[in-house]
C-alpha positions as a printed Julia matrix, in Angstrom:
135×3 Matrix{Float64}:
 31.73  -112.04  -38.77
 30.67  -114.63  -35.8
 29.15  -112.19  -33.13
 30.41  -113.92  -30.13
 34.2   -113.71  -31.93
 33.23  -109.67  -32.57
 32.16  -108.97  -29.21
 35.07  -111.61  -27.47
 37.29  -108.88  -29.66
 35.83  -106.05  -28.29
 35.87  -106.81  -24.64
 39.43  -108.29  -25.0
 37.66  -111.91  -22.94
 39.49  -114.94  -24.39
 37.27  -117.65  -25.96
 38.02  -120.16  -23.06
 34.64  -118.72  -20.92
 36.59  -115.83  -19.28
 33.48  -113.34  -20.34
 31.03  -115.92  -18.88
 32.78  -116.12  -15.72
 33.08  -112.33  -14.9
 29.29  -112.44  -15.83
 28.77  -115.11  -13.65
 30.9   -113.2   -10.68
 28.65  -109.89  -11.85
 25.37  -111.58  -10.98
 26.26  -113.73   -8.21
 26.9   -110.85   -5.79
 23.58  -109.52   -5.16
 22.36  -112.91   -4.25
 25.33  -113.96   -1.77
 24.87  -110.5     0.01
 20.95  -110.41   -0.63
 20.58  -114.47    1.09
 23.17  -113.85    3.92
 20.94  -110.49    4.98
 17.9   -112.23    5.0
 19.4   -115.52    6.55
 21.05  -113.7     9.65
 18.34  -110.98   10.22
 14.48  -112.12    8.81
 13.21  -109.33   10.1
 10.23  -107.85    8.1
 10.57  -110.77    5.71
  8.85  -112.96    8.07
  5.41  -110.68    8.03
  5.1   -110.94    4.52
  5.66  -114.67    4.01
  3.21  -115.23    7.21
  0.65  -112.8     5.66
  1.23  -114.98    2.37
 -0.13  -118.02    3.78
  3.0   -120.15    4.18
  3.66  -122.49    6.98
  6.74  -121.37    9.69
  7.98  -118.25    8.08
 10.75  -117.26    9.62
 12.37  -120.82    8.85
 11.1   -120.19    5.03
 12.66  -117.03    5.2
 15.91  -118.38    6.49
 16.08  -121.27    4.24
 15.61  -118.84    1.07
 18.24  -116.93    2.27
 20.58  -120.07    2.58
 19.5   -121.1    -0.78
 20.64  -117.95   -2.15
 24.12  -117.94   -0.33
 24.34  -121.52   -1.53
 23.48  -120.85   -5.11
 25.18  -117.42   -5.33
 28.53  -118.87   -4.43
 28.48  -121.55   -6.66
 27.76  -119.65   -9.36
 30.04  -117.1    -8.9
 33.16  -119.59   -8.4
 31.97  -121.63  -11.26
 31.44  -124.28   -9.71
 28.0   -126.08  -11.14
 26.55  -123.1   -12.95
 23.56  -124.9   -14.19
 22.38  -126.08  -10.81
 23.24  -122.7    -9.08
 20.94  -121.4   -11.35
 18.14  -123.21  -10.47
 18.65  -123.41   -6.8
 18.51  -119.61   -7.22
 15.54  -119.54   -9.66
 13.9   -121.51   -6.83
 14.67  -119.17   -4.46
 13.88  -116.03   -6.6
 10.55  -116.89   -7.8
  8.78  -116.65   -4.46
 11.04  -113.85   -3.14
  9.66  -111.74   -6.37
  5.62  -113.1    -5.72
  5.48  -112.75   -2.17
  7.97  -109.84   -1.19
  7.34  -107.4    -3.93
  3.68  -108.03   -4.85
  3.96  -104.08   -5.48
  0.37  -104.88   -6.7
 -1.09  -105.46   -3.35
 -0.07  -102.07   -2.0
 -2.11   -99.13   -1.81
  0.29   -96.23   -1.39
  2.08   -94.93   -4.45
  5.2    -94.81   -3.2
  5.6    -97.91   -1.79
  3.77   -99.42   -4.67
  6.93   -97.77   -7.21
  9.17   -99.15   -4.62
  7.97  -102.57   -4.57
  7.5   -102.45   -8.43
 11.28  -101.41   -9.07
 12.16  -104.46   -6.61
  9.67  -106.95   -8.76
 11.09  -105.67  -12.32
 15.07  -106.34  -10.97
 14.02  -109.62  -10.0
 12.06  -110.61  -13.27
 15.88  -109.16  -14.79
 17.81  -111.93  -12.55
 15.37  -113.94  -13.73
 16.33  -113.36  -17.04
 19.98  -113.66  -16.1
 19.46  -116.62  -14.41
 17.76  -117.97  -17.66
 20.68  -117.59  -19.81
 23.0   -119.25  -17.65
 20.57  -122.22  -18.35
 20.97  -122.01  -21.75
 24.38  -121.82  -22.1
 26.24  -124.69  -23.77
């Protein structure tokens, strides 16, 4: 038996993408509430990307957010899945390097905090990936 038919009969999703749009919806949240935080109040954001080297970071920070907002709505009203994907991949990469290098910290619990950030964004990653490779 076809695995996508098995697990389409399981969940009770119809064949016509229905699945792939609630998982769409699912993953899209974080980064609609996640960009519009960080787009509306920088706050701390803008020490790390200025002690990361990059030019006006409060605008960087802002812009990120945007992107996010951007690419989190489009993905989760289906509109352009493929490019909302990468305009978040864009976005996410850099968020995950420069605000939760959990390996530049020194105290252990901040380090573990930073770490659990880094590992949920390598997992969007991931999610983000297979909304690439969908047909």
């Amino acid at each position: 038996m076809d695995r996508t038919f098995e697990l389409t009969e399981r969940t009770g999703a119809s064949q016509d993408g229905s699945f792939r749009q609630q998982a769409h919806l699912l993953l899209s949240g974080i980064f609609i509430l996640g960009g519009a935080q960080a787009f509306m109040e920088p706050g701390g954001r803008v020490n790390k990307v200025a002690g990361a080297g990059l030019p006006q970071p409060k605008l960087s920070v802002e812009l990120n957010g945007a992107a996010m907002v951007i690419g989190g709505t489009l993905l989760g009203t289906g509109v352009a899945p493929k490019l909302a994907a990468t305009i978040l991949l864009g976005a996410l990469v850099p968020t995950a390097l420069v605000g939760h290098a959990f390996w530049r910290e020194e105290a252990a619990a901040t380090r573990a905090g930073q770490q659990t950030q880094f590992l949920k964004n390598l997992g969007l990653i991931g999610g983000l990936l297979l909304v690439l490779a969908e047909k």
